[in-house]
C-alpha positions as CSV (number, residue, x, y, z in Angstrom):
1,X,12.3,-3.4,9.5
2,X,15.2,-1.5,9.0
3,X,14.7,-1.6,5.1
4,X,11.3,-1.1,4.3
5,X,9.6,0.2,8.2
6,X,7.4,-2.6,8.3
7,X,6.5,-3.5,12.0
8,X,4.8,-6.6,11.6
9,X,6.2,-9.8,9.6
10,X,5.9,-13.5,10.3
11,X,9.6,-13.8,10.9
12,X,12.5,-11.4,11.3
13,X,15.6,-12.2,9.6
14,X,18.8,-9.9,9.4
15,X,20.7,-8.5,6.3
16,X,24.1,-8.5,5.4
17,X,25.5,-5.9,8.1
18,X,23.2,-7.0,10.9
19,X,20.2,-5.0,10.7
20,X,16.9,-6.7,11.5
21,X,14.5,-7.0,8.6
22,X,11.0,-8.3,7.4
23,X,10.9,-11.7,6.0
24,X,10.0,-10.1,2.1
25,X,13.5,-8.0,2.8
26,X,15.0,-10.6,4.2
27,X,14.6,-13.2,1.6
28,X,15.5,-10.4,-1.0
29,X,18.7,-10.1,0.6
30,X,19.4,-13.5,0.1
31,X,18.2,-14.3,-3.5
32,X,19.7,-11.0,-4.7
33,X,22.5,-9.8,-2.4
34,X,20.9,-6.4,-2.3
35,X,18.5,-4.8,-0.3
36,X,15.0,-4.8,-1.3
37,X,14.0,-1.6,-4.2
38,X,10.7,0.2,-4.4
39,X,11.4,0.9,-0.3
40,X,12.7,3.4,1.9
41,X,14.3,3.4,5.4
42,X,12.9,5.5,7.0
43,X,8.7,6.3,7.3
44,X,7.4,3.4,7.0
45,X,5.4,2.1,3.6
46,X,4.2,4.9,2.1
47,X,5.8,5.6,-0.6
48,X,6.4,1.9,-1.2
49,X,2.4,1.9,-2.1
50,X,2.4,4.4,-4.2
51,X,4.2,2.6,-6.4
52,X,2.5,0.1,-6.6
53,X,-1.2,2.0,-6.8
54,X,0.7,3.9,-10.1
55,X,1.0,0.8,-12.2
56,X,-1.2,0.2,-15.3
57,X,-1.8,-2.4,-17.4
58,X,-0.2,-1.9,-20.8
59,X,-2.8,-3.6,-22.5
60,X,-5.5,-2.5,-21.3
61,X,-4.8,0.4,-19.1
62,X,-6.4,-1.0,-15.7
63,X,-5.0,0.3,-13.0
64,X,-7.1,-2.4,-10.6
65,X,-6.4,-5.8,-10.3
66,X,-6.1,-8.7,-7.9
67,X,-2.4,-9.5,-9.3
68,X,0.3,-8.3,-11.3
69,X,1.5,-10.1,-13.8
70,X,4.1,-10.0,-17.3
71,X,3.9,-10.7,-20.4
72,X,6.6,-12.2,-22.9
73,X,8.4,-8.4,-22.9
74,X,8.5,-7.5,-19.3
75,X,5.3,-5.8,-19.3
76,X,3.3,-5.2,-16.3
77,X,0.2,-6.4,-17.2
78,X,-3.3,-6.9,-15.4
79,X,-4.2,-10.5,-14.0
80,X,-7.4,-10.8,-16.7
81,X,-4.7,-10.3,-19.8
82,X,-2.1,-12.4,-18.4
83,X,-4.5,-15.1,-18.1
84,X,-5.7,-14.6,-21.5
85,X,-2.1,-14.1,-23.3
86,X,-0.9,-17.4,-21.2
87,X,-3.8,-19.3,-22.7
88,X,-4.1,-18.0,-26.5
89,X,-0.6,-16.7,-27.0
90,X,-1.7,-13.2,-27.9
91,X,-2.7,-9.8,-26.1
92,X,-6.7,-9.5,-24.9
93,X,-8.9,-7.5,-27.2
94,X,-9.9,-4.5,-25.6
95,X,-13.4,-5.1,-26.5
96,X,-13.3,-7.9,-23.9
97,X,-12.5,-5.2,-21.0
98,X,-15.0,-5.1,-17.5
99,X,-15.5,-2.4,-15.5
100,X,-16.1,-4.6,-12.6
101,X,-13.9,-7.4,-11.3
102,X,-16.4,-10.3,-10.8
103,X,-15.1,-12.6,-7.6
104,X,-15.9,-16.3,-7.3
105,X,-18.8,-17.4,-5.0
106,X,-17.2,-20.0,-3.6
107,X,-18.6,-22.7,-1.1
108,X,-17.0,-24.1,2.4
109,X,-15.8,-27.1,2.3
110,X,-17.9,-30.0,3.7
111,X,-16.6,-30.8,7.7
């Protein structure tokens, strides 16, 4: 990807000038009209991660989380507060923070 370095996507698109791109550069090109933030041109992804590994949950400080979400402000918040401020309409007590995120045992579907 001439954007972001990536060298595996499930489709390559091209940007405004002609340059091949990933699909998530690609499809930012044509929401925004603009190439892609948070990446560089040249060396691959690395720096694009560490972005992302630097964010922290401005409620409760987590730094580790299946997903990113926001809250009413524009908050980067963790995917347990999220679900808690979408369904009560306020921020998660700290008091209600894990140390472990537990995953779902879930079971195969029947063939």
């Amino acid at each position: 990807c001439a954007n972001c370095g990536a060298e595996v996507t499930p489709l390559w698109r091209r940007d405004g000038v002609g340059k091949t791109v990933c699909n998530a550069c690609g499809l930012y090109y044509k929401a925004h009209g603009s190439s892609r933030p948070g990446t560089i041109s040249s060396g691959g992804r690395s720096r694009m991660r560490a972005a992302v590994g630097a964010l922290s949950c401005a409620n409760c400080g987590t730094s580790t989380t299946p997903l990113w979400r926001r809250d009413d402000v524009g908050n980067n918040i963790c995917n347990a507060c999220g679900l808690y401020f979408k369904l009560h309409g306020t921020h998660r007590p700290n008091s209600m923070k894990k140390t472990v995120i537990k995953r779902r045992k879930r079971v195969p579907a029947a063939p």
